[in-house]
C-alpha positions in Angstrom: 111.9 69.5 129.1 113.0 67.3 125.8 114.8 65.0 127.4 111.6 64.2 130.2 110.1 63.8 127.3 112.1 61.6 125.9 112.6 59.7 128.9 109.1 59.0 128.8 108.8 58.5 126.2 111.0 55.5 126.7 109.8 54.6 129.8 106.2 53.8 127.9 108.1 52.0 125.0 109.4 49.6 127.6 106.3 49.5 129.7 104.4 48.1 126.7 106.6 45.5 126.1 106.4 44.4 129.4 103.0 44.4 129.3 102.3 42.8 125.7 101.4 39.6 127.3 98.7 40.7 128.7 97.2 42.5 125.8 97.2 39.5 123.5 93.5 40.3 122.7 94.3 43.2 121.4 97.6 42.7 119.3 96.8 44.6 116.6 95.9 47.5 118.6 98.9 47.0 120.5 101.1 46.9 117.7 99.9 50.0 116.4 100.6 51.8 119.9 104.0 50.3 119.5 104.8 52.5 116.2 103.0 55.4 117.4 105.7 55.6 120.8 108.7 54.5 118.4 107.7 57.3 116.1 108.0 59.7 119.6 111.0 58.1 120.4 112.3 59.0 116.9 110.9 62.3 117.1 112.0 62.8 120.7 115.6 61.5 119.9 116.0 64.0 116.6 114.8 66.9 119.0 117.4 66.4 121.7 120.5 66.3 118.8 119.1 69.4 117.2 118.7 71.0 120.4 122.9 70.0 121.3 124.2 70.5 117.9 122.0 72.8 115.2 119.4 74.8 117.4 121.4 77.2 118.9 122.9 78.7 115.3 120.5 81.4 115.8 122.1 82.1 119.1 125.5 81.8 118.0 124.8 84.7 115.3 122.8 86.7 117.8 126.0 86.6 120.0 128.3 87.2 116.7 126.5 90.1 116.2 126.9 91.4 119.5 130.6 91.0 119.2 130.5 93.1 115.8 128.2 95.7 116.9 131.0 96.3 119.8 133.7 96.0 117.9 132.7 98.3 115.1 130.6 100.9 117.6 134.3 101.9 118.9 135.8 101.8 115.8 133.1 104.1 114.2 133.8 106.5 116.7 138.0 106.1 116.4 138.1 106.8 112.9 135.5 109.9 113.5 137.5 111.3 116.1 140.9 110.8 113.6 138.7 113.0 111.3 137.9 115.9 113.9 140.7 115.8 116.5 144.0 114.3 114.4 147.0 114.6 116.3 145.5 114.2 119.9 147.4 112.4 123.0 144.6 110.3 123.9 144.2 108.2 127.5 141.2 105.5 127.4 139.5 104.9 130.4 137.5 101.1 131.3 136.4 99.3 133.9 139.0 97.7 136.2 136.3 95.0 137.7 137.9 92.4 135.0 138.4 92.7 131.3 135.4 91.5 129.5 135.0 90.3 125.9 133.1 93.0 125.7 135.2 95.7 127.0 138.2 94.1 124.9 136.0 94.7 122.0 136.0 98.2 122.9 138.9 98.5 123.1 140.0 96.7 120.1 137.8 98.3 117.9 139.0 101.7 119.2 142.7 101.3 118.6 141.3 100.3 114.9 139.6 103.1 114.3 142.4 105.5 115.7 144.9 106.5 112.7 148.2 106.7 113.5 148.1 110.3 113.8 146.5 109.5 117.1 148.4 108.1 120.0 146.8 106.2 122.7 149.5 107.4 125.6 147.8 105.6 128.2 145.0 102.6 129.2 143.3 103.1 132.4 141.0 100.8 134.8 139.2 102.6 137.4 138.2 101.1 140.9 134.2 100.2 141.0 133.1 100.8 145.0 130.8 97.8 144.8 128.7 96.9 148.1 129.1 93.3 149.2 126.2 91.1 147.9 125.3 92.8 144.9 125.5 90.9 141.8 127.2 92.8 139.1 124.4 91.9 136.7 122.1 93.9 139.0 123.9 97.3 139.1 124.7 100.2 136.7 128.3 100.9 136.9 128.3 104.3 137.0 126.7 104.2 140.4 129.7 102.9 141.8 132.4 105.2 139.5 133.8 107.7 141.6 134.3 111.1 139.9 137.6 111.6 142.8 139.1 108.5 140.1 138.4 110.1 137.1 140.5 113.6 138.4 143.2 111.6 139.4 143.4 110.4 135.6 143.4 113.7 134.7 145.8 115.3 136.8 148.1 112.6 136.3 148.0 113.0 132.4 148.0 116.3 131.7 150.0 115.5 128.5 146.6 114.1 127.5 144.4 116.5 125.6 141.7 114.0 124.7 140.2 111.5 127.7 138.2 108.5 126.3 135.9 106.8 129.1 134.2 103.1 127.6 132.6 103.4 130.7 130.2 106.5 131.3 130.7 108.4 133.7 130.4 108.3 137.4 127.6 109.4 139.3 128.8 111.8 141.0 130.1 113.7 137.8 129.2 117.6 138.8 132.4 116.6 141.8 134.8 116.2 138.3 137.4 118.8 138.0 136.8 118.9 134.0 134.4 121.1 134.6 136.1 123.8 136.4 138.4 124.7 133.5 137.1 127.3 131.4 139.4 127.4 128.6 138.6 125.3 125.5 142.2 125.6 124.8 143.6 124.2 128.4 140.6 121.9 128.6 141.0 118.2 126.9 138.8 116.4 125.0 136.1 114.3 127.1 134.8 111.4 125.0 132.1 109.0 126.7 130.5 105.5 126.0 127.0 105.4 127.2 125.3 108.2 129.5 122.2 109.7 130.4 121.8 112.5 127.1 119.2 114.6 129.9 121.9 115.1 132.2 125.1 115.7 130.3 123.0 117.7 127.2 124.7 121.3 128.7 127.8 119.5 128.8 127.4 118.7 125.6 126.0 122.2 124.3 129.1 123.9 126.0 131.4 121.3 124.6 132.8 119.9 127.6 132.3 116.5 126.3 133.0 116.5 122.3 131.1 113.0 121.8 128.8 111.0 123.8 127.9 107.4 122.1 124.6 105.9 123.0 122.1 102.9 122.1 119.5 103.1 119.7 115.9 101.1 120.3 116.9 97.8 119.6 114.7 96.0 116.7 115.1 92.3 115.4 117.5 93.8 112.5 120.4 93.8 115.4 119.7 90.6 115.7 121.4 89.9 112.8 125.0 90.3 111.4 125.5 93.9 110.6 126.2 94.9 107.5 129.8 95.7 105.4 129.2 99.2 105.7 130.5 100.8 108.7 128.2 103.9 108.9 125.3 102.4 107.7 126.1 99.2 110.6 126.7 101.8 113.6 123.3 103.8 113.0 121.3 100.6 113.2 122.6 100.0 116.7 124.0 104.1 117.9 123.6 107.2 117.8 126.7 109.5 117.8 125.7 112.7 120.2 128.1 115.8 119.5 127.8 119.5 119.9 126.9 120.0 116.4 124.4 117.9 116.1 122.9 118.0 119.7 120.0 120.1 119.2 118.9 118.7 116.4 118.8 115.6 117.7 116.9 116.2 120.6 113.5 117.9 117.8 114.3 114.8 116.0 114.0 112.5 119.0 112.4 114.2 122.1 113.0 110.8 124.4 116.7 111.3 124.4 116.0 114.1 127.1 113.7 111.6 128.9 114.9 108.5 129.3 118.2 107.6 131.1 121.5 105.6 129.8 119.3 103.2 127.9 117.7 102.0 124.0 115.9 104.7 122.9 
């Protein structure tokens, strides 16, 4: 839109010079219209460089923040899980489609978080079943997780006594074989990034999933660079869901059982 404007801007400066000739009559008049479009031009001209070189800063830290609200959302939850579960064999679970910035983020911020006492045995990217045609923008993921995926990972770790998905879980979840083992001591650890807190809340409860991450009602203070403090940074943007806190939770914030996988 600036630069039509601009260009006619232009496209009037030159008309008028054309067309002084005619206007001799009224020179002075014309000589004032004549500063009045330079001035546009002026204006029109500084508007297009701020636009290419200084208006997006406030995009640029809206997308910085992004990066560091990823980055730090995994690592607040690696350094909380070094703190409950030390010693655990953990296997991390993402999203084969492609590795995004995002998901590398995840990841990265994870392996931070993580002590040493923690080893990360095993990285792995599961098959989305996407139909042909549908953008990826348009879809939640989950739908097209298959839970037959995620028991494969865990019959073929069962070194693994801590299972970390960055990508929810699938749809058809109540298929997982997680589920079917009774014993809290045989049973790993099941922690998940994102998920729908009405439907995994007796999952929770019964601590077949030790820590569900979700996304917090997003204000203009996000927006912004988070601050130094990691604890202080993560509750602006999450809200770590365990079984110890679960109920409370839910008195505190009654939505969380009423509105799916997204900013509450």
């Amino acid at each position: 839109m600036k630069i039509l404007f601009l260009i006619f801007t232009l496209a009037s400066y030159f008309s008028l010079i054309y067309y002084r000739k005619k206007w001799k009559k009224d020179f002075i008049f014309i000589q004032y219209l004549k500063l009045f479009i330079i001035f546009l031009v002026f204006i029109s001209i500084l508007g297009f460089l701020k636009n290419c070189f200084f208006y997006p800063v406030e995009g640029v830290v809206e997308d910085e923040s992004k990066k560091q609200y990823t980055y730090l959302s995994t690592e607040y939850l690696g350094k909380y899980l070094t703190e409950e579960y030390p010693d655990s064999k953990i296997v991390i679970i993402y999203s084969s489609i492609s590795v995004t910035k995002i998901q590398q983020l995840r990841l990265e911020g994870l392996r931070k978080g993580l002590s040493d006492d923690c080893e990360i045995i095993k990285q792995v990217g599961l098959p989305f079943y996407i139909p042909g045609g549908i953008p990826q923008c348009m879809i939640s993921l989950n739908e097209f997780l298959k839970a037959k995926d995620f028991n494969d990972v865990f019959l073929e770790n069962e070194d693994a006594d801590m299972f970390i998905s960055l990508v929810g879980l699938p749809e058809d979840l109540n298929k997982m074989s997680l589920w079917e083992i009774e014993s809290e001591v045989k049973r790993p650890k099941l922690i998940v990034f994102g998920g729908d807190v009405s439907i995994l809340k007796e999952a929770i409860i019964n601590d077949y999933i030790q820590a569900l991450i979700v996304y917090r009602q997003m204000d203009n203070s996000v927006n912004k660079l988070p601050p130094d403090n990691l604890k202080e940074a993560f509750s602006r943007r999450f809200m770590l869901i365990t079984p110890k806190n679960i109920e409370n939770l839910i008195k505190k914030y009654p939505i969380l059982i009423s509105k799916s996988n997204s900013d509450f």
